[in-house]
C-alpha positions in Angstrom: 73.6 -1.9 37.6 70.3 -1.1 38.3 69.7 -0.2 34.3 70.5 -3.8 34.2 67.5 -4.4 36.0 65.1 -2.7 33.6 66.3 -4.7 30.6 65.1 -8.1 29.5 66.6 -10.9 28.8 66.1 -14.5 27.2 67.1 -17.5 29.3 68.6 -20.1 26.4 67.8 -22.7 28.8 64.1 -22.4 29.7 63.0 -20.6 26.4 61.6 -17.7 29.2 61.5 -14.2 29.2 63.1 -13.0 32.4 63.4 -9.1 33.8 66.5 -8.6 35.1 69.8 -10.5 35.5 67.8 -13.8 36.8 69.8 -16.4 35.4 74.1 -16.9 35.1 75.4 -15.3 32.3 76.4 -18.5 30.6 72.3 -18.9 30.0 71.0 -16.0 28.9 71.2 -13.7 25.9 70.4 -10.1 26.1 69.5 -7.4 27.3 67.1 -6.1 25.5 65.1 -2.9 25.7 61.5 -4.6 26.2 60.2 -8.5 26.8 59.0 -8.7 23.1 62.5 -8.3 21.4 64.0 -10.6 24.1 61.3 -13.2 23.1 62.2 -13.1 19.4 66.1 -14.1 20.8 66.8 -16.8 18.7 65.7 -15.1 15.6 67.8 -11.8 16.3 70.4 -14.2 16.9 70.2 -16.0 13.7 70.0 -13.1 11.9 73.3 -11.5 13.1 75.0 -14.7 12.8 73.9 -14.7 9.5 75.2 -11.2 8.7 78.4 -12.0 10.6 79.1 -14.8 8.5 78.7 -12.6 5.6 81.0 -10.3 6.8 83.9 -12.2 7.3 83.1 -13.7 3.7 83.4 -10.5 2.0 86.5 -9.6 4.0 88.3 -13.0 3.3 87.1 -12.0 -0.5 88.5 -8.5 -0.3 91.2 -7.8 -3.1 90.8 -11.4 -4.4 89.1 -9.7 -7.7 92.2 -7.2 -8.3 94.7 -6.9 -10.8 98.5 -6.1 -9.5 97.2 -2.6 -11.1 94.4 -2.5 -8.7 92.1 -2.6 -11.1 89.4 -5.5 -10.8 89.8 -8.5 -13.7 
């Protein structure tokens, strides 16, 4: 738990930077290895809910383009 401690981690309530578990976990996204990456929180977080998104798209998609051969049409 102490390593906890040394990480950073954005409270999604206050918009603050805060060292350490400060906040409920409910409120706050993290950790992260230093107070600049936790500060750019919402962005990271965008960004992998973007990629997530695009995941599950491409998996939903998989073997829609096939043939019954297995060849793609």
């Amino acid at each position: 738990m102490a390593d906890e401690d040394d990480k950073f981690w954005y409270n999604l309530r206050t918009g603050q930077v805060e060292r350490g578990m400060q906040t409920p976990a409910p409120d706050r996204a993290g950790p992260f290895d230093t107070a600049e990456e936790a500060a750019r929180a919402p962005e990271i977080i965008r960004e992998r809910s973007r990629q997530w998104e695009e995941d599950e798209r491409r998996e939903d998609a998989w073997g829609e383009h096939s043939g019954e051969d297995g060849t793609d049409r």
